[in-house]
C-alpha positions as CSV (number, residue, x, y, z in Angstrom):
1,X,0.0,0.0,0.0
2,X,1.3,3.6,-0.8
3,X,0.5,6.5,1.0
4,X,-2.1,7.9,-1.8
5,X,-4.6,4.7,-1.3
6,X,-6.9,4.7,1.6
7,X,-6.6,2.8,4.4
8,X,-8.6,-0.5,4.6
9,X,-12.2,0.4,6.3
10,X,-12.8,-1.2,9.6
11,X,-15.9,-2.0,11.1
12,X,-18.0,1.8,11.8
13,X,-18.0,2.5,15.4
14,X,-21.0,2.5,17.3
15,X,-22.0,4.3,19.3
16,X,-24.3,4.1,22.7
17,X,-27.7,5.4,22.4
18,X,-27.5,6.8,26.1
19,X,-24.5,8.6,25.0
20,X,-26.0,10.1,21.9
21,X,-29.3,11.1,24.2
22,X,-26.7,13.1,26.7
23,X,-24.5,14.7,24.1
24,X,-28.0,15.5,22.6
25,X,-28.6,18.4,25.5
26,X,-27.3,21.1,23.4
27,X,-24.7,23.1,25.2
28,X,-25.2,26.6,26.1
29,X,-23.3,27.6,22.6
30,X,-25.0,25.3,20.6
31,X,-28.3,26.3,22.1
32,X,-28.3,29.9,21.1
33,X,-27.7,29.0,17.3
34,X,-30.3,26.2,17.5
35,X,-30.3,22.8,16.2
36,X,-32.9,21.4,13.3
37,X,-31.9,17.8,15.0
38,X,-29.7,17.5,18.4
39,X,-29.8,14.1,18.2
40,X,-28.5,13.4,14.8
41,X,-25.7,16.3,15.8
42,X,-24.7,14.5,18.6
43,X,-24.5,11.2,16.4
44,X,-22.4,13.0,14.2
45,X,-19.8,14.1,16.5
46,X,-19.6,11.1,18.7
47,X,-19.3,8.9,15.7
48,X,-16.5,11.3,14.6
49,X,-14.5,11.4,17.8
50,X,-15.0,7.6,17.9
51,X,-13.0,7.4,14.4
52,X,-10.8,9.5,15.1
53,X,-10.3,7.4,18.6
54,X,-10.1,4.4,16.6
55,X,-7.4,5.9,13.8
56,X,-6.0,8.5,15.0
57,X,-4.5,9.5,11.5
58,X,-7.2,9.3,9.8
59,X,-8.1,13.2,9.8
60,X,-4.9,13.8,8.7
């Protein structure tokens, strides 16, 4: 593998629905622009700090 191909995709990370329901409290910042959908929000960034947990050079 060079460095120009992608990395072989592992399994997406999951993650808990509990976690996803607290992240989903919008923080005061978040809160005074709004959200059209806090939960999917807080999917998208746990998901994305779970990645990035999991490869840590992937968002490089």
């Amino acid at each position: 593998m060079t460095t120009s191909e992608p990395a072989a995709a592992g399994p997406e990370p999951e993650v808990p629905a509990e976690n996803v329901d607290r992240r989903a409290d919008l923080l005061p910042e978040e809160a005074a622009v709004g959200s059209d959908d806090p939960r999917a929000q807080a999917e998208a960034i746990l998901l994305e700090s779970e990645e990035r947990v999991a490869d840590p050079r992937a968002g490089h």
